[in-house]
C-alpha positions as CSV (number, residue, x, y, z in Angstrom):
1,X,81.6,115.6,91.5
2,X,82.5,115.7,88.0
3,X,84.4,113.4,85.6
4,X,87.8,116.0,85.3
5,X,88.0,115.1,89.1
6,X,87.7,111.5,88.5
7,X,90.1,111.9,85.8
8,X,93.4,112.9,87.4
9,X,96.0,114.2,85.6
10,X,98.4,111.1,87.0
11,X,95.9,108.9,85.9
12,X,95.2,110.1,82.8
13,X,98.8,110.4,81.8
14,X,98.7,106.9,82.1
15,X,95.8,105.6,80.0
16,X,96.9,105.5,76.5
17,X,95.5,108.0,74.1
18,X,93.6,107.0,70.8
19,X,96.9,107.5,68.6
20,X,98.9,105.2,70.8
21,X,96.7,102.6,71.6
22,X,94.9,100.6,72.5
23,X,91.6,102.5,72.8
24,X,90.4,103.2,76.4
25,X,87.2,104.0,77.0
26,X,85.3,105.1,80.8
27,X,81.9,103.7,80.8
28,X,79.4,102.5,82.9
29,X,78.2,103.5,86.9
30,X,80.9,106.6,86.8
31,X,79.4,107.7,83.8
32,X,75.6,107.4,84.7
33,X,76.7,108.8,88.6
34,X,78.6,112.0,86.6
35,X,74.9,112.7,85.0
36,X,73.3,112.2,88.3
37,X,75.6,114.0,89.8
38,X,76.4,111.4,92.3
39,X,79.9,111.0,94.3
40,X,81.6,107.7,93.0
41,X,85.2,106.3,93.2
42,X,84.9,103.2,91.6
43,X,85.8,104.1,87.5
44,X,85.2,101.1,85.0
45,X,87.4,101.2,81.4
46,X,87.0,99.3,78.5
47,X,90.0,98.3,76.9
48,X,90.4,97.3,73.0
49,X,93.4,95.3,73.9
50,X,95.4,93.6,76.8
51,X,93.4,95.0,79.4
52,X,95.2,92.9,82.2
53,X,98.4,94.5,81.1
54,X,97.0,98.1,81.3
55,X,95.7,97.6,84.8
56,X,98.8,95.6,86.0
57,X,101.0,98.7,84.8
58,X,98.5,101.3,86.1
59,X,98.6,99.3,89.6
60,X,102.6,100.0,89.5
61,X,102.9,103.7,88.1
62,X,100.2,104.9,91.0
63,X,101.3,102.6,93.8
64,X,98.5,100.4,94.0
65,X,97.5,96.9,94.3
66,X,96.2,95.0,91.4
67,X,93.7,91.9,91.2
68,X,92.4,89.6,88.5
69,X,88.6,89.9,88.7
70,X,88.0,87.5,85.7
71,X,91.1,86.1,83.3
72,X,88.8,85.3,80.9
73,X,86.7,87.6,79.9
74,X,90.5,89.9,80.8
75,X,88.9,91.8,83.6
76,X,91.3,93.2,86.2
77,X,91.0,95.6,89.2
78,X,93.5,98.2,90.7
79,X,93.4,99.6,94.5
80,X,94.7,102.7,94.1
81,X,95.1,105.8,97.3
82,X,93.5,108.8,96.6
83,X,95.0,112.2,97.5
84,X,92.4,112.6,100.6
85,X,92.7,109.1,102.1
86,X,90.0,108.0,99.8
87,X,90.6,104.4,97.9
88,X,89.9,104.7,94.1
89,X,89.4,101.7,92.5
90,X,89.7,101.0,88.7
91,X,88.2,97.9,87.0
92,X,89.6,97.9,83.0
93,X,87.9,94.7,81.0
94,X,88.8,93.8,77.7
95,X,86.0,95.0,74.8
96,X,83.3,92.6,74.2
97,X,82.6,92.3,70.4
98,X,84.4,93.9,67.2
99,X,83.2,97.5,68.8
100,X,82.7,99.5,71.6
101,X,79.0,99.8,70.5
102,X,78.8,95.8,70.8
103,X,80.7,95.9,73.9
104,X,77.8,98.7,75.1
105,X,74.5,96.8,74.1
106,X,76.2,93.8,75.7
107,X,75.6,95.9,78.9
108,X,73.0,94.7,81.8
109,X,71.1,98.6,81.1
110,X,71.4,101.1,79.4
111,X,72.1,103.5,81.8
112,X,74.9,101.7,82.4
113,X,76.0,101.6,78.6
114,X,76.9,105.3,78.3
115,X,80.8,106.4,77.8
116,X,83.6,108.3,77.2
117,X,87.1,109.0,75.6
118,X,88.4,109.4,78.6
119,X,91.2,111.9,77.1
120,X,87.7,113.6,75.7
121,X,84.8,114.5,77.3
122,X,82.9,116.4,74.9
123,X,81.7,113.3,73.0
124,X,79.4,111.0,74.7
125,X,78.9,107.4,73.4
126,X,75.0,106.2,74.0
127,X,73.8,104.1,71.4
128,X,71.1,102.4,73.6
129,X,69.7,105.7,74.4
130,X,70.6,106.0,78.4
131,X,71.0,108.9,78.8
132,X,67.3,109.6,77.9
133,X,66.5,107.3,80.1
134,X,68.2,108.5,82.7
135,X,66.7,111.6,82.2
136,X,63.6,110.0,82.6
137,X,64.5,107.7,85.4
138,X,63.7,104.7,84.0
139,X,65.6,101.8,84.2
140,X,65.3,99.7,80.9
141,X,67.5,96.7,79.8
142,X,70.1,96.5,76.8
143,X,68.4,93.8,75.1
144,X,65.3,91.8,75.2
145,X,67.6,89.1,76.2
146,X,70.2,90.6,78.7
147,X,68.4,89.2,82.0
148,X,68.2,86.0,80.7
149,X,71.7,85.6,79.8
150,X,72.8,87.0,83.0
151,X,70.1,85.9,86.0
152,X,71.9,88.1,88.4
153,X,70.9,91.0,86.8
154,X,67.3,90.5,88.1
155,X,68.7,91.8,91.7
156,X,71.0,94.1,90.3
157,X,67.9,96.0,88.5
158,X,65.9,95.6,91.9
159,X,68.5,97.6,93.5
160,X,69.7,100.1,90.9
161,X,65.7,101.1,91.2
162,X,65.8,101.1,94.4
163,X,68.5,103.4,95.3
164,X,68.1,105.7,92.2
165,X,64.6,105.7,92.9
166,X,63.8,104.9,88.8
167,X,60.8,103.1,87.3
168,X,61.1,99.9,86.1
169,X,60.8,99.8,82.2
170,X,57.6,97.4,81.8
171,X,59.5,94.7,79.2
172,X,62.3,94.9,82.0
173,X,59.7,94.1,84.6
174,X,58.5,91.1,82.3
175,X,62.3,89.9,82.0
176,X,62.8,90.1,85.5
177,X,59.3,88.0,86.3
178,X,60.8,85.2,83.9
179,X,63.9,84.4,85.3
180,X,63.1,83.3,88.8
181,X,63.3,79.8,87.6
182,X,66.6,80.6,86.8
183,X,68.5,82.0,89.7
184,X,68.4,78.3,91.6
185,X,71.4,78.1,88.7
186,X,73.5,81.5,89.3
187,X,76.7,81.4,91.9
188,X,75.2,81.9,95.3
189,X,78.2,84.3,96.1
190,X,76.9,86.6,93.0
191,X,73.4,86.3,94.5
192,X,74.9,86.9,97.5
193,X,76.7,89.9,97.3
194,X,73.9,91.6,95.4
195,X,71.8,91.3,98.4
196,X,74.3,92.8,100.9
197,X,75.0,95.5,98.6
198,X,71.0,96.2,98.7
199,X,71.1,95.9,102.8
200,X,73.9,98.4,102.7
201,X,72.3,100.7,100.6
202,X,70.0,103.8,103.3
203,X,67.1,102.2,102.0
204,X,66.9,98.1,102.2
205,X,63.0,98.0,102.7
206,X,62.5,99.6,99.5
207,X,64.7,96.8,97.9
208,X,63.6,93.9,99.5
209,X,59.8,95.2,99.0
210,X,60.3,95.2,95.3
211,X,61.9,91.8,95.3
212,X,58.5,90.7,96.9
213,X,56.8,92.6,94.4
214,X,58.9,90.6,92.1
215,X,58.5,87.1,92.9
216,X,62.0,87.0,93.9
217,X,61.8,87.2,97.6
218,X,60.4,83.6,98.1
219,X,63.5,82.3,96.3
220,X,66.1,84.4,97.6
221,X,64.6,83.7,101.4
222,X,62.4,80.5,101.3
223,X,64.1,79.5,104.6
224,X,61.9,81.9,106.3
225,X,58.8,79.9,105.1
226,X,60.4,76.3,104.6
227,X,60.9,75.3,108.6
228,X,57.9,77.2,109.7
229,X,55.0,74.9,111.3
230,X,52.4,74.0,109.1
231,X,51.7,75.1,105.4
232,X,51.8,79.2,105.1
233,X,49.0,80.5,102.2
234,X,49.7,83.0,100.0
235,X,48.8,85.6,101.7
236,X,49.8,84.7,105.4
237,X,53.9,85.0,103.6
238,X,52.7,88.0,102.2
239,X,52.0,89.4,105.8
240,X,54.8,87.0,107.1
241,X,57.0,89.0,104.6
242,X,55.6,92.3,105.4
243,X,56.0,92.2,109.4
244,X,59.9,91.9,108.6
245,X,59.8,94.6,105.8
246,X,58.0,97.0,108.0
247,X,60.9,96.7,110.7
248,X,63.6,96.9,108.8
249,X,62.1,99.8,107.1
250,X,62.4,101.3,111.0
251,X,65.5,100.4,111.2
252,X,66.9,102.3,108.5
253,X,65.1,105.3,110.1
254,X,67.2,104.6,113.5
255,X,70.2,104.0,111.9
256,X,69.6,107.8,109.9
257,X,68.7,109.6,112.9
258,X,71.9,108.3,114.9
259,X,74.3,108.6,111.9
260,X,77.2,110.4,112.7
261,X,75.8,112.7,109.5
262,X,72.2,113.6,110.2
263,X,69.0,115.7,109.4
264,X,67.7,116.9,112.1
265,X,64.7,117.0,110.9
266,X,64.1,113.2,110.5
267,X,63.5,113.1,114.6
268,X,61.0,116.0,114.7
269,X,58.5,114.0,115.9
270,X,58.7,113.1,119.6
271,X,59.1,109.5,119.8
272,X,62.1,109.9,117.4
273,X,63.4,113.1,119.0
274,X,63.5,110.6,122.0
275,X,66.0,108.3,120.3
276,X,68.2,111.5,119.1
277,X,68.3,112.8,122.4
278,X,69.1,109.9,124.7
279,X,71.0,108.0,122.6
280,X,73.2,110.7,119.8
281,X,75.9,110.6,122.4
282,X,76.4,107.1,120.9
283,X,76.6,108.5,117.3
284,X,80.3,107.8,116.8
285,X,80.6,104.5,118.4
286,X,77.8,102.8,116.6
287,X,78.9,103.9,113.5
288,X,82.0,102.3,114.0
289,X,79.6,99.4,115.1
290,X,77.5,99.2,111.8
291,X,80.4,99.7,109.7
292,X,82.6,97.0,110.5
293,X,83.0,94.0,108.6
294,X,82.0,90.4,110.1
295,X,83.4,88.8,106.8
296,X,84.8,90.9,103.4
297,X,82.5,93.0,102.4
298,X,79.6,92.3,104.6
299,X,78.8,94.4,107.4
300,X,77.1,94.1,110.6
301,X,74.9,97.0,109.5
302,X,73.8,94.1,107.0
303,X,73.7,91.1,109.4
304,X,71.1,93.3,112.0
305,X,68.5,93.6,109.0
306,X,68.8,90.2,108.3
307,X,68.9,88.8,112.0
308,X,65.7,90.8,112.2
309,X,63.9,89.9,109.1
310,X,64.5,86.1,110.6
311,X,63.7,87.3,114.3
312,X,61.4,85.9,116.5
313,X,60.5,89.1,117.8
314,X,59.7,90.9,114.5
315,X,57.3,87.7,113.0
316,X,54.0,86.3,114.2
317,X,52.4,83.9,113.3
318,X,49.6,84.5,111.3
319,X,47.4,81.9,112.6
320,X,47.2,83.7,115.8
321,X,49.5,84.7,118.4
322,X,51.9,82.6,120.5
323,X,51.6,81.7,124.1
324,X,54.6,81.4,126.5
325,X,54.9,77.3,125.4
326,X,55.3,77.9,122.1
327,X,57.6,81.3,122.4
328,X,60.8,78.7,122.6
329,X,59.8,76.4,119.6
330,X,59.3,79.6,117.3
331,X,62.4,80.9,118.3
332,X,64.8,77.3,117.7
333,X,62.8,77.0,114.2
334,X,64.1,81.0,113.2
335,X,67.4,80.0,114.6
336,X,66.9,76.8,112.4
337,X,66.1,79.2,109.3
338,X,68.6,81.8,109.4
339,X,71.1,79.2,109.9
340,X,70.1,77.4,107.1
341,X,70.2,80.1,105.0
342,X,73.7,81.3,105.7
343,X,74.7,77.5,105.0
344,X,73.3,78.4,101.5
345,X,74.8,80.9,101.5
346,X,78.4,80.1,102.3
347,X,79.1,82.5,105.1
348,X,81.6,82.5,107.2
349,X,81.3,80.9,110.6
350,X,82.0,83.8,112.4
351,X,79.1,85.2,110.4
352,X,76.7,82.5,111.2
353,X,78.0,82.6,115.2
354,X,76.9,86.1,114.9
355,X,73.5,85.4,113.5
356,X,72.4,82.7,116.0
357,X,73.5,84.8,119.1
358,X,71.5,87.7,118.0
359,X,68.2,85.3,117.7
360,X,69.1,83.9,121.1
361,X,69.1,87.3,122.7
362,X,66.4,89.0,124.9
363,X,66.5,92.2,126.2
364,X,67.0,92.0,130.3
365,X,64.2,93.7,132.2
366,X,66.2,96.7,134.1
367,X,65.7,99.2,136.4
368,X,65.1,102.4,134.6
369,X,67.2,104.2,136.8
370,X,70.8,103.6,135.2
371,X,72.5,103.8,138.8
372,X,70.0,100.4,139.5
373,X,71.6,97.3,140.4
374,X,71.6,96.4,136.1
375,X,75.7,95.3,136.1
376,X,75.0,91.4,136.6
377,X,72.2,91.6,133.8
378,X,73.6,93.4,131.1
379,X,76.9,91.5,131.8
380,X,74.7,88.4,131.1
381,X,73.3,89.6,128.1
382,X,76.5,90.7,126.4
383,X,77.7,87.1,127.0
384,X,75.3,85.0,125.4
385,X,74.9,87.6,122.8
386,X,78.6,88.8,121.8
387,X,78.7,91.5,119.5
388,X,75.0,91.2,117.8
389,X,73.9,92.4,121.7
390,X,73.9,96.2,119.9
391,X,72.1,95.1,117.0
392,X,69.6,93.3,119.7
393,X,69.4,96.5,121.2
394,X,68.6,98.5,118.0
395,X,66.5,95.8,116.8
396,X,64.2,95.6,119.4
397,X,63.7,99.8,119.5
398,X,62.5,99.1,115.9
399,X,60.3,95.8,116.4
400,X,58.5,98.0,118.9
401,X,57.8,101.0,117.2
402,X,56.8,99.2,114.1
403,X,54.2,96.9,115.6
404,X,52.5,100.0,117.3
405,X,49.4,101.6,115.9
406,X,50.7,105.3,115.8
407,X,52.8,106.5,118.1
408,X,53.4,104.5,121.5
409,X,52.9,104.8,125.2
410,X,54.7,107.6,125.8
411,X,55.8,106.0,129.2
412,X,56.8,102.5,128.0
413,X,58.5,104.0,124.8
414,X,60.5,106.4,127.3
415,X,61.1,103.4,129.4
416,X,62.5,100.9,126.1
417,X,64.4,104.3,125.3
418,X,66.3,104.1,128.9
419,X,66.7,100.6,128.7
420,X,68.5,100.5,125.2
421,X,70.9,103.7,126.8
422,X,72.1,101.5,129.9
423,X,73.0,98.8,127.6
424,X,75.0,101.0,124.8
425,X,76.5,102.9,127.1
426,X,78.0,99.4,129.3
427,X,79.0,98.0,125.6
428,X,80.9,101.4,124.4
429,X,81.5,103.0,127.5
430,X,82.1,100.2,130.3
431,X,82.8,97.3,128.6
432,X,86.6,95.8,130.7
433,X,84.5,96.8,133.4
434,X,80.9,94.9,133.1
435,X,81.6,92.6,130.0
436,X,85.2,91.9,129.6
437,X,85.8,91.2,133.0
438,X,89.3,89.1,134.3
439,X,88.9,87.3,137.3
440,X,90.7,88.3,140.4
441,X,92.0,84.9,140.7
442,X,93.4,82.6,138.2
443,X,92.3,79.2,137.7
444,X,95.8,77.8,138.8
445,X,94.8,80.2,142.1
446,X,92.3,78.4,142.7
447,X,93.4,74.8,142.1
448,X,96.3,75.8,144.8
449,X,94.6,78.0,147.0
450,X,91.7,75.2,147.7
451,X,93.4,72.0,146.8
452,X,91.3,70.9,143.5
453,X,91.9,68.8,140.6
454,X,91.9,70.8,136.9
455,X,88.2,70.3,135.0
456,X,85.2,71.8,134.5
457,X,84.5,73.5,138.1
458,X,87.5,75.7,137.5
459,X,86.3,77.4,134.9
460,X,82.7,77.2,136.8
461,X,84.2,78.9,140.0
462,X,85.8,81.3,137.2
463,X,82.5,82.0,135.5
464,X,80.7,82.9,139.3
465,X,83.4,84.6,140.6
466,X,83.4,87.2,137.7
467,X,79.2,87.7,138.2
468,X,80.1,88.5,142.3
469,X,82.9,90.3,141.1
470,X,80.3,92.6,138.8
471,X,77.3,92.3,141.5
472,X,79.3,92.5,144.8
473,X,81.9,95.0,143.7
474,X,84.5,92.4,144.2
475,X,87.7,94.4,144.1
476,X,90.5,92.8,145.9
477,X,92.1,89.4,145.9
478,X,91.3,88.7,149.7
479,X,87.2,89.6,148.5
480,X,88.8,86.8,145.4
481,X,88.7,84.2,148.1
482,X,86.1,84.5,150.7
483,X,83.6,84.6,147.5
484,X,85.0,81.5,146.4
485,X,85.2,79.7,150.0
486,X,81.3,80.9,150.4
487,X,80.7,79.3,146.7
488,X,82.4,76.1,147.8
489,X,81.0,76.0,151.2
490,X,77.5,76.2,149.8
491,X,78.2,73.5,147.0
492,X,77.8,75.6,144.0
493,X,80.5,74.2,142.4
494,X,78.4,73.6,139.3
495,X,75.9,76.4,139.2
496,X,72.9,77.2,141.6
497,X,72.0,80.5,143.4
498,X,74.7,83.4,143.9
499,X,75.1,83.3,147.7
């Protein structure tokens, strides 16, 4: 896509041109993505003047919504609606410095320091020398300096490399190295977004590998080593690190292969064509899944990389591996972990609910057959789980493959395959009927119908009468009752054995 296309005629109408003032220049990721030849909607001016004033006017003329970003360094944003339902959005900051080549080698790279008249786009402004760079896909810091004055940028180079697939310049390497130190002092939201912005990205593993590389992944997720048992040596968080890298890095590969958008070609190997086959008619839906937001910003595409890289399933320990007694202590200290670090974090609760139901969550042992007797089960799973039960269910496909030496058992692999199918297609296809299920009495029912006194065993009768409802193919209100009497009759008015 080029820049003309960027660069409506309604918008550019609107930015003022050099004779009028004040001098508006595009720079930045639009700039570098025009070169790449990269689809972007996200446009970033520099403004020699009011820039708060150009946005807010901007916001108006195209019928969009305008936010302050930062006041004082007079950086705004507009939400504007593109002519295909697209959402553009504009940032416009006020020039750093007595020039726009200040404002430039102020910049975090210099791929990133490359611009344009926007009313002219024959002349392109690079005094750091980007677009060579770029050219050469190498990523290189502004200044010898600009990490250190801005710690953040450490992540940001991590994943600029990572999804343009660029070098690392080697003094930019050494910069990176040297701030560690200093990111226990940045905003935990600015760390924070840059690492959901690299979990988005088709290609986390590659990110959070180089973060490792870096020396940054110890700081960014000590919580995985701080509550584990004992002292872990170098080289058991290396492999520690590794085990969760490896599955994530399968992950990505499921989520490709059962993208709405997909190469066929990524499942030509059987035990992928597997996934494609049995479970693309779920494209769509878990899509939609992935996609949606648990807070602003931060998906649940996100949050099933991270529940795994904290997963019991996905880490063992390195000392040797776990026997039945210790499988529940390993999995209260990753519960312990991940919710730790979301508390550092400052996620929402709804966030950190989600997290520690996907670490509570094992896959049920079904019957292969999907007409088997599974209902109860899966109903069971989906309520201690929630909504992280999909990303269980996706998870667990990847911790499997990725801790097997080449390809697996074709007959377990076809049976984990089935498995995952009954449980996405209850969740997207069945769900008022198997997981959302009301009771065919209502708790004031039951209170008259049997003569009891409100508490706690109503909404115990209410809890088993919706499992026989789902296991007995309870369907009428008559059924409601008897199922209840036999409950009562058998004293299982606080839990026990389904008659």
């Amino acid at each position: 896509m080029t820049l003309q296309k960027f660069l409506t005629p309604a918008l550019l109408e609107l930015l003022p041109s050099p004779v009028e003032g004040p001098q508006v220049w595009l720079v930045g990721g639009a700039v570098r993505d025009h070169f790449l030849q990269r689809q972007s909607f996200d446009l970033d001016f520099v403004v020699a003047g009011d820039a708060l004033r150009l946005a807010r006017r901007i916001a108006d003329a195209l019928g969009g919504k305008y936010y302050d970003l930062d006041t004082e360094r007079g950086a705004g944003r507009v939400l504007a609606p593109g002519s295909n339902g697209e959402e553009w959005v504009f940032d416009f900051t006020q020039m750093r410095g007595s020039s726009l080549q200040d404002d430039l080698w102020y910049r975090d790279f210099t791929i990133n320091a490359l611009a344009f008249d926007p009313h002219n786009l024959d002349i392109l402004i690079d005094p750091t020398g980007g677009l060579r760079d770029l050219n050469d896909s190498i990523l290189r810091a502004c200044k010898s300096e600009a990490i250190q004055n801005d710690p953040v940028r450490a992540l940001r180079a991590v994943r600029i490399a990572s999804e343009l697939e660029f070098r690392i310049e080697a003094n930019t390497i050494q910069q990176v190295k040297t701030v560690c130190p200093l990111l226990v002092h940045v905003s935990v939201e600015r760390l924070r977004d840059e690492l959901f912005r690299m979990l988005d990205h088709k290609q986390p593993a590659r990110s959070l590998r180089l973060l490792d590389h870096l020396g940054l992944f110890e700081t960014l997720f000590s919580e995985l080593y701080d509550h584990h048992d004992g002292e872990l040596q170098v080289g058991d968080k290396r492999e520690f690190a590794r085990q969760g890298f490896t599955v994530i890095s399968t992950l990505s590969e499921l989520f490709q292969i059962l993208a709405p958008r997909h190469d066929p070609d990524d499942a030509a190997n059987l035990t992928l064509g597997l996934i494609a086959i049995r479970l693309g008619r779920f494209r769509e839906s878990l899509s939609d899944y992935l996609d949606e937001e648990l807070s602003s910003g931060r998906t649940q595409r996100a949050w099933v990389l991270l529940g795994s890289l904290f997963s019991p399933n996905v880490h063992r320990d390195p000392s040797g591996d776990h026997d039945g007694s210790s499988a529940g202590a390993d999995r209260g200290r990753k519960k312990f972990a991940a919710s730790a670090w979301s508390v550092r974090y400052h996620m929402s609760r709804k966030e950190k609910d989600w997290v520690e139901r996907f670490l509570v969550g094992d896959i049920p042992k079904l019957s292969e057959d999907a007409d088997g007797n599974n209902d109860l089960q899966i109903h069971r799973f989906y309520q201690r789980t929630g909504g992280a039960g999909v990303g269980i269910v996706l998870s667990n496909l990847a911790s499997f493959l990725a801790g097997t030496d080449g390809a697996p058992a074709e007959d377990e692999w076809e049976c984990r395959v089935n498995v995952a199918r009954q449980l996405l297609e209850v969740y997207f296809n069945r769900r008022d009927e198997i997981i959302d299920v009301d009771p065919l009495l209502s708790g004031e029912e039951i209170i008259s119908e049997f003569k009891l006194k409100s508490g706690p065993v109503i909404g115990e009768l209410l809890h088993r009468l919706i499992e026989l409802q789902i296991a007995e193919k309870l369907t009428t209100r008559d059924q409601a009752l008897n199922a209840v009497t036999s409950i009562l009759a058998n004293g299982s008015k606080t839990g026990g054995d389904l008659p």
